[in-house]
Residue frames as qw, qx, qy, qz and C-alpha x, y, z in Angstrom:
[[0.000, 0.887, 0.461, 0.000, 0.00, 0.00, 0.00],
 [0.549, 0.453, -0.223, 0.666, 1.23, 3.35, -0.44],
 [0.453, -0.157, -0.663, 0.574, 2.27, 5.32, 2.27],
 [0.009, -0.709, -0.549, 0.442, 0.43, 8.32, 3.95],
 [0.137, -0.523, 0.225, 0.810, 2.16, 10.60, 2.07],
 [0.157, -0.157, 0.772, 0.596, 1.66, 9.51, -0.66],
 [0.017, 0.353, 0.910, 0.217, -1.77, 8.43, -0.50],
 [0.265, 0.755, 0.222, -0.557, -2.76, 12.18, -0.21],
 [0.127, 0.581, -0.335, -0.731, -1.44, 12.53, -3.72],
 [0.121, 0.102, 0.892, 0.424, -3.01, 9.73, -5.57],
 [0.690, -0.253, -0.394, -0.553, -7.03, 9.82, -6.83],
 [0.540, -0.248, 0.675, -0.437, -9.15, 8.20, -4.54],
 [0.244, 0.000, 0.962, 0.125, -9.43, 4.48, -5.36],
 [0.722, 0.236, 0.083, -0.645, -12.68, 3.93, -7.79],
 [0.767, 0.200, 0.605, -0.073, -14.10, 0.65, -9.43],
 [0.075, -0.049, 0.833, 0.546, -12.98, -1.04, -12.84],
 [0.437, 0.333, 0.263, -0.793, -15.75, 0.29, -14.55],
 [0.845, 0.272, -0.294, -0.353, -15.47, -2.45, -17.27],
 [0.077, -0.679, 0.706, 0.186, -13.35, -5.25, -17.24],
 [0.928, 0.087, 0.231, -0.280, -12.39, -8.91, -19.02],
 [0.672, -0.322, 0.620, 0.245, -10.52, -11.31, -20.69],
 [0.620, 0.633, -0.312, -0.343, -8.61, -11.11, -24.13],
 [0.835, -0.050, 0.524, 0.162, -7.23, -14.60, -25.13],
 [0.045, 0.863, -0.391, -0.316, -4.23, -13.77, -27.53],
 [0.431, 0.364, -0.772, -0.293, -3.08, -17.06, -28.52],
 [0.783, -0.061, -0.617, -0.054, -3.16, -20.90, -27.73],
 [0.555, -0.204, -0.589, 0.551, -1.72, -20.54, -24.20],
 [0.178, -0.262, -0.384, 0.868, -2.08, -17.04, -22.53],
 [0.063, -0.779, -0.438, -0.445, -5.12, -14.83, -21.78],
 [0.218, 0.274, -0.192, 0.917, -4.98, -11.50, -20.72],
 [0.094, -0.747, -0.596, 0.280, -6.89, -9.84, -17.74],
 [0.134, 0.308, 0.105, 0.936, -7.74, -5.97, -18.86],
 [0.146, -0.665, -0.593, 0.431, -9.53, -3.32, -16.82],
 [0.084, 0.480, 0.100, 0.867, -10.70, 0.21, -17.53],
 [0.140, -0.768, -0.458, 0.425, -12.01, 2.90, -15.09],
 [0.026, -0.400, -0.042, 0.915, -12.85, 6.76, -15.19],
 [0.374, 0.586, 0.240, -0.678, -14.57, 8.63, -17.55],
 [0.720, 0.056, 0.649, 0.238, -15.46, 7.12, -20.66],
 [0.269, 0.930, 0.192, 0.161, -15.53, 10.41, -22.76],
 [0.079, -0.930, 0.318, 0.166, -12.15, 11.40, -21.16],
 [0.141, 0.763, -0.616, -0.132, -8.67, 10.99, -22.42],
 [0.994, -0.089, -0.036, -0.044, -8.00, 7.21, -23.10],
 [0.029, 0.776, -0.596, 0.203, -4.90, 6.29, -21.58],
 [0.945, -0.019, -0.325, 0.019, -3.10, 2.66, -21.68],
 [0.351, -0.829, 0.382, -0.208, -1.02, 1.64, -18.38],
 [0.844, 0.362, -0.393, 0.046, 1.62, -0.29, -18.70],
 [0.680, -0.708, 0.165, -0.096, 3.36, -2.22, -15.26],
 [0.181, 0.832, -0.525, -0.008, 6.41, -3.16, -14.86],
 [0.937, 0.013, 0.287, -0.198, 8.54, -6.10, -14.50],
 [0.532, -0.028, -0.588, -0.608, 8.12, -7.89, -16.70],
 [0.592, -0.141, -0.727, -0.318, 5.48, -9.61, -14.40],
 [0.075, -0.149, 0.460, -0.872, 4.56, -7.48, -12.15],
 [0.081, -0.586, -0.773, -0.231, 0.95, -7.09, -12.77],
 [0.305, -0.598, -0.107, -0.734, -1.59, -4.43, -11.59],
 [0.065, -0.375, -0.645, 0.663, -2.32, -3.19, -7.96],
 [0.006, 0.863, 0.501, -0.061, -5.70, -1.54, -7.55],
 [0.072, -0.805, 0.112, 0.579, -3.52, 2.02, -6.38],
 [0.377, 0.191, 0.657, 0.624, -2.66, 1.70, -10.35],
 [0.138, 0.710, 0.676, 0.137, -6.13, 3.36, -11.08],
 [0.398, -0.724, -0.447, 0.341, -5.20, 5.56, -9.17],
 [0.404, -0.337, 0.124, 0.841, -3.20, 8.11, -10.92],
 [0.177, 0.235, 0.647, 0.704, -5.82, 9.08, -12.78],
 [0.201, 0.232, 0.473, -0.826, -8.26, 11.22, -12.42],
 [0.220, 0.181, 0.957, 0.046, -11.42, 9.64, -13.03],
 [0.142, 0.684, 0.290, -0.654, -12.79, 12.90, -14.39],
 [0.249, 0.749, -0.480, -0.383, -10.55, 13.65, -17.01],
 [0.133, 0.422, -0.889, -0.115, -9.11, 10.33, -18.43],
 [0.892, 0.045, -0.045, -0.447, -10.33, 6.59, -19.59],
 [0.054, -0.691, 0.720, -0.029, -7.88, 4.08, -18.36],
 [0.966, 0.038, -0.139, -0.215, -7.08, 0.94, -19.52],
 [0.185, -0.694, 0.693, -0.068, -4.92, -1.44, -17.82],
 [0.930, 0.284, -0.221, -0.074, -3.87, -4.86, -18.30],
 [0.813, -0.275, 0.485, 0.170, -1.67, -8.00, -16.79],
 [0.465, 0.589, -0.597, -0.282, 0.88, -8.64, -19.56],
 [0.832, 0.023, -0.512, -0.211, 1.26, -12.31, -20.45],
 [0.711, 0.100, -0.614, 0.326, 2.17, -14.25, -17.46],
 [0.226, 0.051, -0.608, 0.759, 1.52, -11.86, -14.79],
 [0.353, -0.205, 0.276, -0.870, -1.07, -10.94, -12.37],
 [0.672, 0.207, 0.604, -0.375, -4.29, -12.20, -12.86],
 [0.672, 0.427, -0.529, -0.294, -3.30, -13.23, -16.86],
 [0.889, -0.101, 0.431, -0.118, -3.09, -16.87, -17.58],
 [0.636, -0.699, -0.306, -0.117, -1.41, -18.63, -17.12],
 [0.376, -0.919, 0.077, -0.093, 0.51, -17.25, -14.19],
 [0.208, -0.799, 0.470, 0.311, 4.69, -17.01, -15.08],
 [0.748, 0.220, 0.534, 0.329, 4.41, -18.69, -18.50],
 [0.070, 0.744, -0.390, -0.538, 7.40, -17.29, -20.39],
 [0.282, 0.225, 0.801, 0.478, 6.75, -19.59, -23.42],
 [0.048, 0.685, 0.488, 0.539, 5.41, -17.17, -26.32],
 [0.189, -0.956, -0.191, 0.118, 6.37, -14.42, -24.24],
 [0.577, 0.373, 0.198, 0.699, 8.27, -11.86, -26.41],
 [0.033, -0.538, -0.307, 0.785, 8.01, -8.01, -26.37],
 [0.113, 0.002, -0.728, -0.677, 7.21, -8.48, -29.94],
 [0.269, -0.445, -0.852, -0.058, 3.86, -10.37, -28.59],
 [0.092, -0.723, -0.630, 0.267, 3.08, -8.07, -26.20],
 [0.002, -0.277, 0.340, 0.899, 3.38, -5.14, -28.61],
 [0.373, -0.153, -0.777, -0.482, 0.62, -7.33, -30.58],
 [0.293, -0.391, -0.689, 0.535, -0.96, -7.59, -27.12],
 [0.052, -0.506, -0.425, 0.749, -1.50, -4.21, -26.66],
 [0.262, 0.100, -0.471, -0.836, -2.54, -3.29, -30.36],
 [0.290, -0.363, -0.882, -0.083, -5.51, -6.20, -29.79],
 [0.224, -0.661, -0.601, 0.389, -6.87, -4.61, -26.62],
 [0.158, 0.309, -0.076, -0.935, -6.87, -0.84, -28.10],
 [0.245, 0.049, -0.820, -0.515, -8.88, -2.80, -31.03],
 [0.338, -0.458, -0.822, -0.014, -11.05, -4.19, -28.66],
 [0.221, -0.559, -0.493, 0.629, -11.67, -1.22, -26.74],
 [0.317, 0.840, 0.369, 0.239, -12.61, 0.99, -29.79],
 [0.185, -0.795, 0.138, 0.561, -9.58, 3.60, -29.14],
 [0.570, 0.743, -0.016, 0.350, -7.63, 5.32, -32.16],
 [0.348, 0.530, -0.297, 0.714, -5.14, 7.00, -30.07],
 [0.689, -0.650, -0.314, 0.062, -4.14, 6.91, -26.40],
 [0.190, -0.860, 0.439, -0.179, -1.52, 8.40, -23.80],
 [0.852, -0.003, -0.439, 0.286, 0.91, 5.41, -23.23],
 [0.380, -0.764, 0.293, -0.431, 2.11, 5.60, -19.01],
 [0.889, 0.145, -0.377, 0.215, 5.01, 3.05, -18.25],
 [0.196, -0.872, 0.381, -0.238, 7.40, 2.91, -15.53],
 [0.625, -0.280, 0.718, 0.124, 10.44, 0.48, -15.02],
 [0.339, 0.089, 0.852, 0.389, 9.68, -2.25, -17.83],
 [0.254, 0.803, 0.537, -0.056, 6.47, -0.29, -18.73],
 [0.222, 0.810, -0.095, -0.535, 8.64, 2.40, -19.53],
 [0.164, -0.228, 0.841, 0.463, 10.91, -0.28, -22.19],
 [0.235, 0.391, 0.857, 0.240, 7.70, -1.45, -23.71],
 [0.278, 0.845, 0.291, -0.353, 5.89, 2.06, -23.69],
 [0.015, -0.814, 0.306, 0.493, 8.92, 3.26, -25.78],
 [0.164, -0.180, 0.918, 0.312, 8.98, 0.13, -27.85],
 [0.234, 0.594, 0.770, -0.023, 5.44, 0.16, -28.63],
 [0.076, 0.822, 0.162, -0.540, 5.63, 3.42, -29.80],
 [0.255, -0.398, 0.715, 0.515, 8.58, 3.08, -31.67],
 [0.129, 0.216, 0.883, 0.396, 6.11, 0.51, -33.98],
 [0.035, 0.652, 0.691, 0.310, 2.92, 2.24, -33.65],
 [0.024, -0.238, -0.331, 0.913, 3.95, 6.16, -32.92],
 [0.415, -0.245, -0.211, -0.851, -0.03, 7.30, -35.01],
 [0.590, -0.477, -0.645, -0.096, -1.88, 5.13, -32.26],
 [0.612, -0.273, -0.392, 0.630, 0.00, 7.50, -29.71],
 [0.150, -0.964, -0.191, -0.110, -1.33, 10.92, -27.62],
 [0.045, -0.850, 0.368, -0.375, 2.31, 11.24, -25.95],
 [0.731, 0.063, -0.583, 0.350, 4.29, 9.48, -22.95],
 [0.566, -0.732, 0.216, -0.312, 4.28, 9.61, -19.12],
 [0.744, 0.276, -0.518, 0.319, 7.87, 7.61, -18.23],
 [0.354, -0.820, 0.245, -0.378, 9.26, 6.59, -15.35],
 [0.658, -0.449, 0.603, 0.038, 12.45, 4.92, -14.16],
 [0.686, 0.624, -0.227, -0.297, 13.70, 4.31, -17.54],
 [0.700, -0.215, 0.678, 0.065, 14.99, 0.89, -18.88],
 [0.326, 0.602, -0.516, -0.515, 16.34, -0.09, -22.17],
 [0.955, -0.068, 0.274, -0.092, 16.45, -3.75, -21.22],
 [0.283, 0.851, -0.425, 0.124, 20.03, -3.54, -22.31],
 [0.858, -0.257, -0.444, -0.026, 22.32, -6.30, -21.56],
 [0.392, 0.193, -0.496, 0.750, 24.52, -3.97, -19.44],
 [0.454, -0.465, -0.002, -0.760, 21.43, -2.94, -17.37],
 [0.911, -0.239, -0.085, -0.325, 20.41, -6.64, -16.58],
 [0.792, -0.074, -0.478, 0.373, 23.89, -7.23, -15.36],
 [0.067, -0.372, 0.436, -0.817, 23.63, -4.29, -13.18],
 [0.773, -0.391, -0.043, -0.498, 20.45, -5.65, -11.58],
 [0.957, -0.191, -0.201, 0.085, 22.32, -8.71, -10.91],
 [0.762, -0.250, -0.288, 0.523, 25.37, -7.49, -9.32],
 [0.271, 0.470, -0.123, 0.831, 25.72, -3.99, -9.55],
 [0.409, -0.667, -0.086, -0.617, 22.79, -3.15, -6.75],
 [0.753, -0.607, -0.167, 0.191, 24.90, -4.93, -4.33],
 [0.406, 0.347, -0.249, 0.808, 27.55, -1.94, -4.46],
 [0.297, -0.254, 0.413, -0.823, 24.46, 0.01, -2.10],
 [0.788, -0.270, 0.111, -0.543, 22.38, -3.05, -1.04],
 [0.252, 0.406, -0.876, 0.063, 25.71, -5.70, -0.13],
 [0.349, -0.072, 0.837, -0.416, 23.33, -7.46, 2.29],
 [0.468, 0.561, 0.026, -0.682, 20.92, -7.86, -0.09],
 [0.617, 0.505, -0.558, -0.228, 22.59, -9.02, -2.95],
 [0.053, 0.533, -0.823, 0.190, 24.27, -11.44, -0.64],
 [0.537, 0.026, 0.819, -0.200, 21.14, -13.53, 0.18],
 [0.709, 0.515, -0.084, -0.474, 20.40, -13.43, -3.36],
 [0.095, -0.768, 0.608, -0.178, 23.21, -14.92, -3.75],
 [0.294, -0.323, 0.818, -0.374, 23.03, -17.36, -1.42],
 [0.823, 0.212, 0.222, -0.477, 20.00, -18.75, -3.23],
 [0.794, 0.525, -0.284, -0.113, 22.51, -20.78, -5.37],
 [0.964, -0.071, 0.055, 0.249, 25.30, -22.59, -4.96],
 [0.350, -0.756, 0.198, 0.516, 28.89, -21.25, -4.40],
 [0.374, -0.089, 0.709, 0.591, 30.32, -22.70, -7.69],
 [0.415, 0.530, 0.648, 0.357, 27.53, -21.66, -9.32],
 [0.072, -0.868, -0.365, 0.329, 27.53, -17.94, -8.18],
 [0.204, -0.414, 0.306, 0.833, 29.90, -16.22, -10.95],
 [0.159, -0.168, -0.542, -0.808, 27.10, -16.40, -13.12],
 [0.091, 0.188, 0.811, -0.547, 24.12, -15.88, -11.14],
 [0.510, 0.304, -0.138, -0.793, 21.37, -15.62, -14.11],
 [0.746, 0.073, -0.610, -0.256, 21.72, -18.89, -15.78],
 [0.046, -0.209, -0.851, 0.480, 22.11, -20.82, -11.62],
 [0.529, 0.257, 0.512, -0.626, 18.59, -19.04, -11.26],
 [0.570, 0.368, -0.458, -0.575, 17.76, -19.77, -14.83],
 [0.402, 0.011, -0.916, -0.016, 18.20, -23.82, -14.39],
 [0.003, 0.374, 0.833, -0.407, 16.07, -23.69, -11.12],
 [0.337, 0.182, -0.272, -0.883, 13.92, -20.61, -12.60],
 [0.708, 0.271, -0.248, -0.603, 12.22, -22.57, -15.48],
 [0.065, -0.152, 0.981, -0.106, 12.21, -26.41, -13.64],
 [0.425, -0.359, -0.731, -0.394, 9.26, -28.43, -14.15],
 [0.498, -0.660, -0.549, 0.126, 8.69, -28.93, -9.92],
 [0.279, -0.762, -0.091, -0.577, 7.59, -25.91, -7.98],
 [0.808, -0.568, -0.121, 0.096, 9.49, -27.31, -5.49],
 [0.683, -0.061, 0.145, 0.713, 12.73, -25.88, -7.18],
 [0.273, 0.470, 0.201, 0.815, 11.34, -23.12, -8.96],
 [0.195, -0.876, -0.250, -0.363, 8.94, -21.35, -6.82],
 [0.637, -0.690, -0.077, 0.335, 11.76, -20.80, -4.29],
 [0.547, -0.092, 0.342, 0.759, 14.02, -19.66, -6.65],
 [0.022, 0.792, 0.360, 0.493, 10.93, -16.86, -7.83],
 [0.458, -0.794, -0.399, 0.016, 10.82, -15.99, -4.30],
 [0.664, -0.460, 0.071, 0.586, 14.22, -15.60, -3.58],
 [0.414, 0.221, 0.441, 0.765, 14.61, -13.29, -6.83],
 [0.027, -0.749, -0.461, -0.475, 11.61, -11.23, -6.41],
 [0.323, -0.928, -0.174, 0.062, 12.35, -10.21, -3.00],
 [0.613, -0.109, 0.226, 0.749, 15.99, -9.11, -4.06],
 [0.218, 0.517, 0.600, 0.570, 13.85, -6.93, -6.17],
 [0.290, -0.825, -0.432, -0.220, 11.41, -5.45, -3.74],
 [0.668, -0.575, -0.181, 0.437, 14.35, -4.83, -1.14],
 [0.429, -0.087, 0.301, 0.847, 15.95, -2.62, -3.60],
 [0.165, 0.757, 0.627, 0.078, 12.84, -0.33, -4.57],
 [0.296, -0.933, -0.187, 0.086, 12.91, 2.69, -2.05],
 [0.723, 0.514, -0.334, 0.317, 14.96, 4.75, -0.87],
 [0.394, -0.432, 0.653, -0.481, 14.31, 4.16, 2.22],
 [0.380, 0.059, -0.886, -0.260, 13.71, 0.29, 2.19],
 [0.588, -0.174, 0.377, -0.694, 10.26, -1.01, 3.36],
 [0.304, -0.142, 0.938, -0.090, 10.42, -4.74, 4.71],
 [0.599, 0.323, 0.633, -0.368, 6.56, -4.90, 3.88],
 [0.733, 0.509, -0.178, -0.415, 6.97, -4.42, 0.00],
 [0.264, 0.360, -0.893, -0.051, 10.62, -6.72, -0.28],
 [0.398, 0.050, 0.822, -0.405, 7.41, -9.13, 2.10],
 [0.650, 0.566, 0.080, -0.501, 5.01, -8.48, -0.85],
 [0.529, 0.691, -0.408, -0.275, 7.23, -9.41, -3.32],
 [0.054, 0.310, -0.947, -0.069, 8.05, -12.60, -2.14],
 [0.685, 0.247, 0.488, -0.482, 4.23, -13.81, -1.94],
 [0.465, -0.011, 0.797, 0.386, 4.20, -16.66, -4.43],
 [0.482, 0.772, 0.414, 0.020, 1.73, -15.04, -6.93],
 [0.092, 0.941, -0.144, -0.292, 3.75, -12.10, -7.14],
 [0.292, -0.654, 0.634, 0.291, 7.32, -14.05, -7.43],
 [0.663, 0.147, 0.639, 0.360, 6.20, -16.73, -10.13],
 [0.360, 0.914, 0.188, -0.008, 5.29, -13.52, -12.40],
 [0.063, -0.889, 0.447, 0.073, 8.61, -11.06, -11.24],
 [0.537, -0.593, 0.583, 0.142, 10.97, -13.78, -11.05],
 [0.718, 0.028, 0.606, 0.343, 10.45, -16.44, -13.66],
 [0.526, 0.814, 0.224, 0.103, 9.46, -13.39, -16.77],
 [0.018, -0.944, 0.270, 0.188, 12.54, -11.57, -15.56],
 [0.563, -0.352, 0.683, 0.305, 14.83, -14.05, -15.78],
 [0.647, 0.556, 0.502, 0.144, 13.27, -14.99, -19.24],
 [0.137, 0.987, 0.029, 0.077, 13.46, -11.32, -20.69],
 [0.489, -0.725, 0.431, 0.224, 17.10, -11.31, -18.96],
 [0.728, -0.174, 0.641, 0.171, 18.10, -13.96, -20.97],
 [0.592, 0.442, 0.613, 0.279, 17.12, -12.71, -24.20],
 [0.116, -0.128, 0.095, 0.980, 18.30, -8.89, -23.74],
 [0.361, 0.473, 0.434, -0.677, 14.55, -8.26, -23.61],
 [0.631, 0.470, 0.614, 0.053, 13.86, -9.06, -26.88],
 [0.267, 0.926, -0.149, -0.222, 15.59, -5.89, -28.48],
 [0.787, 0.231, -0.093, 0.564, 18.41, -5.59, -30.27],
 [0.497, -0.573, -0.109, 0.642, 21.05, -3.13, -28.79],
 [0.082, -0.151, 0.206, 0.963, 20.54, 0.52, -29.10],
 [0.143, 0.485, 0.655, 0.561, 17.51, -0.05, -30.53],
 [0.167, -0.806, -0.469, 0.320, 15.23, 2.27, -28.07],
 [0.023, 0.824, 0.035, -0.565, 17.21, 5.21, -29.36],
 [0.050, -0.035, 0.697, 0.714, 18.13, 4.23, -32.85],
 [0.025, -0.471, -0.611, -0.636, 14.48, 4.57, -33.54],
 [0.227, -0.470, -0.522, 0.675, 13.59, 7.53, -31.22],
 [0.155, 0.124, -0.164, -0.966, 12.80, 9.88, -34.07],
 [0.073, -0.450, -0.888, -0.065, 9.41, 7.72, -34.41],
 [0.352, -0.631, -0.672, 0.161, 8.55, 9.50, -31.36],
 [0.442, -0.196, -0.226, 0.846, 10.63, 12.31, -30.69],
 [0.127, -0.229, -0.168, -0.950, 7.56, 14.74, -32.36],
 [0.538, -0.448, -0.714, -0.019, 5.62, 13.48, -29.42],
 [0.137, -0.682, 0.534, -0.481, 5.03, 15.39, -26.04],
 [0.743, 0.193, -0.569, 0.296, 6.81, 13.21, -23.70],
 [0.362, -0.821, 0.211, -0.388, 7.51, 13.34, -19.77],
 [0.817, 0.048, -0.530, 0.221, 10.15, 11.42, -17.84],
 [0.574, -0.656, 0.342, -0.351, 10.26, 11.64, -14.16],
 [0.641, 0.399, -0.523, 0.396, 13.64, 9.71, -12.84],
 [0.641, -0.758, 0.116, 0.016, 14.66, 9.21, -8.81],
 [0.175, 0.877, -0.432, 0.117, 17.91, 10.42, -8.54],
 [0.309, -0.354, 0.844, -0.258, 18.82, 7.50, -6.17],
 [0.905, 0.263, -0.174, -0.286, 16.88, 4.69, -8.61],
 [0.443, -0.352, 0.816, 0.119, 19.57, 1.49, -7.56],
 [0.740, 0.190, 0.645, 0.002, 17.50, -0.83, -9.98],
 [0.566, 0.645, 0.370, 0.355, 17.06, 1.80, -12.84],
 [0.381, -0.432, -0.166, 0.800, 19.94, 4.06, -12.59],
 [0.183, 0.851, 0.135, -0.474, 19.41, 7.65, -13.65],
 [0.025, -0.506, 0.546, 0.668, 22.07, 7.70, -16.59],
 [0.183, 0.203, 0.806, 0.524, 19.91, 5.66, -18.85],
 [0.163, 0.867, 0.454, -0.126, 16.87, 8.27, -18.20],
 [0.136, -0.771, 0.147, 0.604, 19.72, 11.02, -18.37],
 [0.242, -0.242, 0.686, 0.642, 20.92, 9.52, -21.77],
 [0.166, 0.719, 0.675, 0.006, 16.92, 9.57, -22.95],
 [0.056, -0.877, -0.165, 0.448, 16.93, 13.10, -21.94],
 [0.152, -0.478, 0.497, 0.708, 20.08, 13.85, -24.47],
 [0.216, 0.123, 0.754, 0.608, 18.77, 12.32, -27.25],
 [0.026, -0.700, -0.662, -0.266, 15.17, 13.44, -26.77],
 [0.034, -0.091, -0.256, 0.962, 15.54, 17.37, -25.32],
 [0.333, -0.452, -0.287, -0.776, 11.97, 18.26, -26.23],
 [0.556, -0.213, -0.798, 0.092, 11.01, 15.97, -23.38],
 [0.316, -0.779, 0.311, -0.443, 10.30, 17.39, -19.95],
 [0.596, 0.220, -0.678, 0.368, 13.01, 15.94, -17.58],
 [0.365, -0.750, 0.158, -0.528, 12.23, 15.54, -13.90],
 [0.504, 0.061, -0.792, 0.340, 14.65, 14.11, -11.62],
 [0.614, -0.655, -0.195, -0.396, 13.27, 13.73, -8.18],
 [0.251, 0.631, -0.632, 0.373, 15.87, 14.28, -5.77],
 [0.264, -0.278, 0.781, -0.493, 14.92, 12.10, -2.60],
 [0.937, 0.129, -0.007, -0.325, 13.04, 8.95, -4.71],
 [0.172, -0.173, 0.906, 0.346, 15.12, 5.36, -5.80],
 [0.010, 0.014, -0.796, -0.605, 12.82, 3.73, -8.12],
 [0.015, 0.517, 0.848, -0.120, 9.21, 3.03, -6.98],
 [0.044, -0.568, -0.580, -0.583, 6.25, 4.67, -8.36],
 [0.664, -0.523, -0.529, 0.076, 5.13, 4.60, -4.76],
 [0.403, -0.243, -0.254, 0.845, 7.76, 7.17, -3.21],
 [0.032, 0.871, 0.241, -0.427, 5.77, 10.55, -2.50],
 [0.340, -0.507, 0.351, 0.710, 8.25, 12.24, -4.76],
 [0.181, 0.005, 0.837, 0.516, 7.87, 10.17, -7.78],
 [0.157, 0.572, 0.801, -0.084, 4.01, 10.22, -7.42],
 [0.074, -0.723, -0.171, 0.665, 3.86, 13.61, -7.02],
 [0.187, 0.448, -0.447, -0.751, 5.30, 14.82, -10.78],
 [0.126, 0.049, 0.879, 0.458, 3.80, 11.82, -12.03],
 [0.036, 0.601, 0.768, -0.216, 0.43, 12.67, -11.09],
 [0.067, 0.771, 0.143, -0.617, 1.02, 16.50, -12.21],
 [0.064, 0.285, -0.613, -0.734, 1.96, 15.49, -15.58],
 [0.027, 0.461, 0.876, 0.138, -1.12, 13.57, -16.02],
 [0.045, 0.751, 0.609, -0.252, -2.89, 16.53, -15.09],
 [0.042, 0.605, -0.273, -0.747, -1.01, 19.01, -17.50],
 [0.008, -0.148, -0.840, -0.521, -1.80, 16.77, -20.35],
 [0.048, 0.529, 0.841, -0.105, -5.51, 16.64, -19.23],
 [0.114, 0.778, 0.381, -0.487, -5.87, 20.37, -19.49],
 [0.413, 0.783, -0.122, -0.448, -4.06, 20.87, -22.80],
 [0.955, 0.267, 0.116, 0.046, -2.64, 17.68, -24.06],
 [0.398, 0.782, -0.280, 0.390, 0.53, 18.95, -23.56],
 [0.875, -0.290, -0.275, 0.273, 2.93, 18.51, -20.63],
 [0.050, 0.739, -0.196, 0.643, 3.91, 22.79, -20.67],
 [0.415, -0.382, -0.657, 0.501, 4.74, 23.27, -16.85]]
């Protein structure tokens, strides 16, 4: 949950004024939700991850006045089916994913609002379909890069050594100079007696590294087996395959977008997603607005982070623009 602070600056919580199930191929169906105003701004949220899923306080950044939000489990997480199946899960697919459910929801053209992995797949879904696109709300920016996804794995124990160390520990010694493919072999086992400890033990590495102050109860959240067969077994996947991109690509095809407006909001103290790959965004894309938030690390969830994110949503709403 967020905290007090915080939860003066979100909307208050309303109902999923529609919601249901889009079945995408032979194996995976998608849960999707919309709330607010169905006359106002349609805007598509996009979680992070890969395989996070949606929290209700999601809804929440929206004001349910102004704006029609549609969210949605990507394959394999939340309440999608079924629940951490990285077979047919690409970012290719869930590009195709999210072009289905605009289709099915009768939009032409939406805000796209990503943070973490939602901001790699808002910026990759653009990339392929910038005339379906009102603009961008980023946050914590990721390239899925394969120097990124070996900072997650060992760089965030330079400021979280205790941390990293029972991550670690989840493997064998001999096996611990490569500590992607050790989770990878127990990861994607057949018995849930190998893997789902080896989700757990990955997700809450994850959660423990969020804040920047660390709060036990989310790195507690994030080891709850629903959550960890999603976070753990898609990341590792996605890890493994340099997220489906090829390198560089996010800004070799930035001019797509680059006549877009565009916000990125960035904690200055982000361990998971450092700031120099939002700062190197910023160079290539100056029209952007850049906001670094000086006393956030990575969560949505830090008072800080909420805070601009929640005022760029509401500069767009009053002129589709993101002027301060």
């Amino acid at each position: 949950m967020p905290s007090p602070a915080t939860n003066a600056l979100l909307y208050p919580l309303v109902e999923a004024r529609a919601q249901g199930r889009l079945k995408v191929d032979d194996l995976h169906e998608l849960h999707w939700e919309e709330c607010g105003d169905p006359e106002g701004i349609p805007v598509l949220f996009l979680h992070g991850g890969p395989g996070a899923g949606l929290s209700e306080d999601h809804r929440r950044f929206f004001d349910p006045s102004g704006y029609r939000a549609v969210l949605f489990d990507q394959r394999g997480s939340g309440q999608s089916t079924p629940l951490g199946e990285y077979r047919q899960n690409t970012t290719q697919l869930l590009i195709e994913d999210i072009e289905r459910l605009r289709e099915l929801r009768g939009i032409d053209r939406w805000l796209v609002f990503g943070g973490s992995w939602g901001s790699t797949l808002a910026l990759a879904y653009g990339e392929v379909h910038p005339e379906r696109c009102l603009g961008f709300v980023l946050r914590g920016i990721y390239f899925g890069s394969r120097a990124e996804n070996d900072w997650w794995i060992n760089g965030q124990g330079l400021f979280f050594p205790e941390t990293h160390r029972r991550f670690a520990a989840g493997v064998p010694v001999e096996e611990r100079g490569d500590l992607l493919r050790a989770y990878a072999r127990r990861m994607f086992h057949e018995d849930p007696a190998i893997h789902a400890p080896a989700a757990q033990a990955w997700s809450r590495y994850e959660g423990a590294c969020l804040h920047l102050i660390p709060d036990p109860s989310v790195e507690e959240a994030f080891g709850e087996l629903r959550v960890a067969l999603g976070v753990g077994r898609l990341e590792c996947h996605y890890f493994l395959n340099d997220c489906f991109l090829e390198e560089g690509q996010i800004l070799r095809d930035l001019g797509r977008i680059r006549h877009l407006p565009a916000v990125i909001v960035q904690g200055r103290y982000d361990v998971v997603c450092p700031i120099h790959t939002a700062w190197t965004l910023h160079e290539a894309w100056p029209e952007a607005v850049f906001q670094i938030v000086p006393d956030a690390g990575h969560s949505a969830f830090e008072a800080g982070i909420t805070k601009e994110l929640v005022a760029a949503l509401d500069r767009f709403k009053g002129s589709r623009r993101f002027d301060r």
